[in-house]
N, C-alpha and C positions, 0 to 999 in steps of 0.2 A: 297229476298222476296219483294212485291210491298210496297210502303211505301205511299202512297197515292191515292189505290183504291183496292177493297176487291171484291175475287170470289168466284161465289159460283155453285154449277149445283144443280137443281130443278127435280123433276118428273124422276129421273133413267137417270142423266142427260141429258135431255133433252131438257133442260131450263137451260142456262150458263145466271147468275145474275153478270153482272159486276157494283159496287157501288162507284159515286167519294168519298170518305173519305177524304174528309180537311175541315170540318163542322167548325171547328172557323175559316175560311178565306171563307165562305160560298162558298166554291170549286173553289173557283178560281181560274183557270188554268195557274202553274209556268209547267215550263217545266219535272219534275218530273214525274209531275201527267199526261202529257201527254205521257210522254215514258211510266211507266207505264199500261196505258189506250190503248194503242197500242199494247203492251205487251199483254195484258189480249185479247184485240178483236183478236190478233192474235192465241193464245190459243182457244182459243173457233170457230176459224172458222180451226183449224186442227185437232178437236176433233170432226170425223166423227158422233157421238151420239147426239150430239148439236144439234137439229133444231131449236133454236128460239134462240136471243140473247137479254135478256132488259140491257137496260142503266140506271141507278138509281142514286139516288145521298142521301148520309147523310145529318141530318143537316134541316135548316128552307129554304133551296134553293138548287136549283139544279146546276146551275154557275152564281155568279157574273162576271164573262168575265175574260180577262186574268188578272193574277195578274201583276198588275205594281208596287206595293209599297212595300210587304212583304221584308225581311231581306232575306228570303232565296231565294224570285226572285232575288233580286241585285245580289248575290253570283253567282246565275246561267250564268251570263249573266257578269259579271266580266273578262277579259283576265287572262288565267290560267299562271301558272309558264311560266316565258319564253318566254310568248305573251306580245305584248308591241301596247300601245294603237295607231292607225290608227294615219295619219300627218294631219293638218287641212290645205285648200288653201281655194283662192277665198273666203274672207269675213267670213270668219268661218265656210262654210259650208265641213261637216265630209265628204270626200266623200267616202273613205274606210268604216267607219259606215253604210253609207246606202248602198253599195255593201253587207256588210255583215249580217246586218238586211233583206234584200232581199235574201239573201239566207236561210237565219235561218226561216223568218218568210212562205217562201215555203216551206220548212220541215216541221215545227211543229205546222204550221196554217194553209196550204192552203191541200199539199200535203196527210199529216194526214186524214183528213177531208174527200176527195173526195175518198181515197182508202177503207174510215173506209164504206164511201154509198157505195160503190161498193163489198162490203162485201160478202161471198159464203152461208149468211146465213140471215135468216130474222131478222132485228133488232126493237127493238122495246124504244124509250125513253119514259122514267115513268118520268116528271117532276113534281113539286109544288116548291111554292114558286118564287123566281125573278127568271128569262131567259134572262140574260142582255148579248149583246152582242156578243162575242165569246160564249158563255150561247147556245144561237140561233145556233150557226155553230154546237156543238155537236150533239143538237137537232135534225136540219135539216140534217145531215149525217144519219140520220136513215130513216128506212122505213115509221114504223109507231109511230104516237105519243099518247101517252096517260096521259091526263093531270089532274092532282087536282083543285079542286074546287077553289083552293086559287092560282092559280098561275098566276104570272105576267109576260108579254113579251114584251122588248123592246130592243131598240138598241139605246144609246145615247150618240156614239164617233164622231156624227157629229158633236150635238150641244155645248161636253161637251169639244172633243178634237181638231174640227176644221177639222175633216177627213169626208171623204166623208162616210167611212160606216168600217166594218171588211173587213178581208181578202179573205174570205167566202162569195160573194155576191150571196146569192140567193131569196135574200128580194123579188123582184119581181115574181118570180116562187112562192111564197110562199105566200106572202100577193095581188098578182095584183098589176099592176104599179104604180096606181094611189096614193092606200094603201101605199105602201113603199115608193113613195116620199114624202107622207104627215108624217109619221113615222119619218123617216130617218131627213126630215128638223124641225122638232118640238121637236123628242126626248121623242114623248109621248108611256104611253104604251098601251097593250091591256090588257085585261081580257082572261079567258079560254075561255068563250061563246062565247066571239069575234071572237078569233082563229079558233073556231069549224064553226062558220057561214062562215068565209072565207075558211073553207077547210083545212086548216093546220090542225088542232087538231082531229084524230079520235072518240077518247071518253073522255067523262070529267066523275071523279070521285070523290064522298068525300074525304079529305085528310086523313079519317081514314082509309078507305078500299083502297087505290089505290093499295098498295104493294098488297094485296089478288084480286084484282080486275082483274088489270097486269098481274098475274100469271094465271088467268082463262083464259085472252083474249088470252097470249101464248102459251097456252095449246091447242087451239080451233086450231091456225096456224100450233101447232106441229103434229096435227094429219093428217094433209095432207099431201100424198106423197112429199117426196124430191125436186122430180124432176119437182113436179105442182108447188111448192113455188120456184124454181128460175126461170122459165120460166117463173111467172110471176112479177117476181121483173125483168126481163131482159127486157122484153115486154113494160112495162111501162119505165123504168129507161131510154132505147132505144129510144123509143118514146119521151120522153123529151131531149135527147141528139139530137135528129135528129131537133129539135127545137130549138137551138142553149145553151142549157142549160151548158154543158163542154166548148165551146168557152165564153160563156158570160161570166162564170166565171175565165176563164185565162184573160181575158182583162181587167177586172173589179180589177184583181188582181196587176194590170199591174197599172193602174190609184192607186193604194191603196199606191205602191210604190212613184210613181210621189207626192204623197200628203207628205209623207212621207218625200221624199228628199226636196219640197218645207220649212214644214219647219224645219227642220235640217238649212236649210240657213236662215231662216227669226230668229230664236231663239236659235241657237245654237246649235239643237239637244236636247233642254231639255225642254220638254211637262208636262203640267201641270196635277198632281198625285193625286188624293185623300190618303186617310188612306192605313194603312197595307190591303193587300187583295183585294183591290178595283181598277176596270180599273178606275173610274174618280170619283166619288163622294162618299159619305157615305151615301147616300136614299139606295140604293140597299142592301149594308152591312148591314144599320141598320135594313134592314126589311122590310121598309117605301117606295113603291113603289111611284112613283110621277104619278097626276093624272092622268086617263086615259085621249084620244084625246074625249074623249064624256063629259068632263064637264072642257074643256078647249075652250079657243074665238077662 
């Protein structure tokens, strides 16, 4: 049974509701929750009845970004029986660590992600609440987004970790260049209205009706033939690929590692952690989103 995200089918299912479930770690993705959630999108894209897929999330947010702190991320991510930890050379720098961080984090960050958008089925994220970081990759591996009133989107492993951005780069595709470099080096966030005026956000909805709101706009998708809704998630998705959108993102993934290894040698390997639950600080866990780029100098 999934221990960290809950299914459901809607309308004769029709409507496969997959929901992250780790509400006291405001979803923050340990690796669990990502086999799980992979599990579940895989379920639902072989259950030929399915035409529509939402992503939802328990709780006062949709992903605070990866979990780095939690007890049960350490454990995951611990050398199991038998395994015996990487040799350190050259100044301390791990280099079997970042070999295998680089392979781990192409599985369950990058790889995840891009097979979850390329999905045989139309997906749809229902967020409220923070969208911090890896938060944004789930997000953006869907088709379409549809957001609450309340919800906040940022990305702040530049300025919080030193890194250039997630695993996941598709800031640019998503907010305009200009947007994501101001984002990405300030660490500020957006609002939903923001989102919608750049194009990312389909429709914004009160935080009381989203769940009923979701489920109409899925409804409206599921009634079109099959074969109209992939031809046209193929058409588009196509279109953005033929514009370097799949290459951008292998390279970008490519630099996420170099940032990675850099420092691993400059610090050890040991990056600095917010609380339980949290990729870097405790603004986003607490709720408390930090202000938007519109009432910052």
């Amino acid at each position: 049974m999934p221990e960290y995200v809950d299914y459901e089918t809607l309308d004769d299912g029709a409507i496969a509701r997959i929901t992250l479930n780790r509400p006291e770690y405001h979803n923050a993705q340990n690796r669990g929750m990502l086999v799980d959630l992979d599990a579940a999108f895989n379920r639902a894209e072989a259950d030929d009845t399915v035409r529509v897929i939402i992503l939802a999330a328990a709780g006062r947010s949709f992903s605070a970004g990866h979990d780095m702190g939690s007890a049960i991320a350490a454990e995951e991510i611990e050398p199991g029986p038998g395994q015996h930890p990487t040799m350190r050379i050259h100044g301390g720098t791990h280099v079997g660590v970042v070999e295998q961080r680089m392979r781990q984090e192409w599985h369950y960050y990058f790889e995840n992600n891009l097979r979850w958008r390329n999905l045989r089925k139309i997906t749809i994220a229902q967020v409220h609440g923070n969208v911090i970081s890896a938060g944004l990759m789930l997000m953006w591996a869907c088709d379409l987004i549809v957001a609450a009133d309340d919800t906040t989107f940022a990305d702040v492993v530049g300025t919080r970790l030193g890194m250039g951005s997630v695993e996941y780069v598709a800031h640019p595709w998503e907010f305009g260049p200009r947007k994501a470099k101001e984002l990405l080096l300030t660490g500020d966030s957006i609002d939903a209205e923001e989102g919608y005026r750049l194009g990312m956000v389909n429709k914004i909805f009160s935080r009381d009706e989203l769940a009923e709101r979701t489920v109409e706009f899925a409804r409206r998708i599921a009634a079109r033939p099959t074969i109209t809704s992939l031809v046209v998630k193929d058409l588009i998705n196509d279109a953005v690929d033929h514009m370097g959108f799949t290459n951008s993102l292998k390279h970008s993934f490519t630099l996420h590692q170099l940032n990675h290894a850099h420092w691993s040698a400059l610090h050890d390997d040991k990056f600095p952690a917010g609380k339980p639950g949290s990729d870097v600080e405790d603004w986003r866990t607490a709720g408390k989103p930090r202000p938007s780029r519109k009432d910052q100098p």
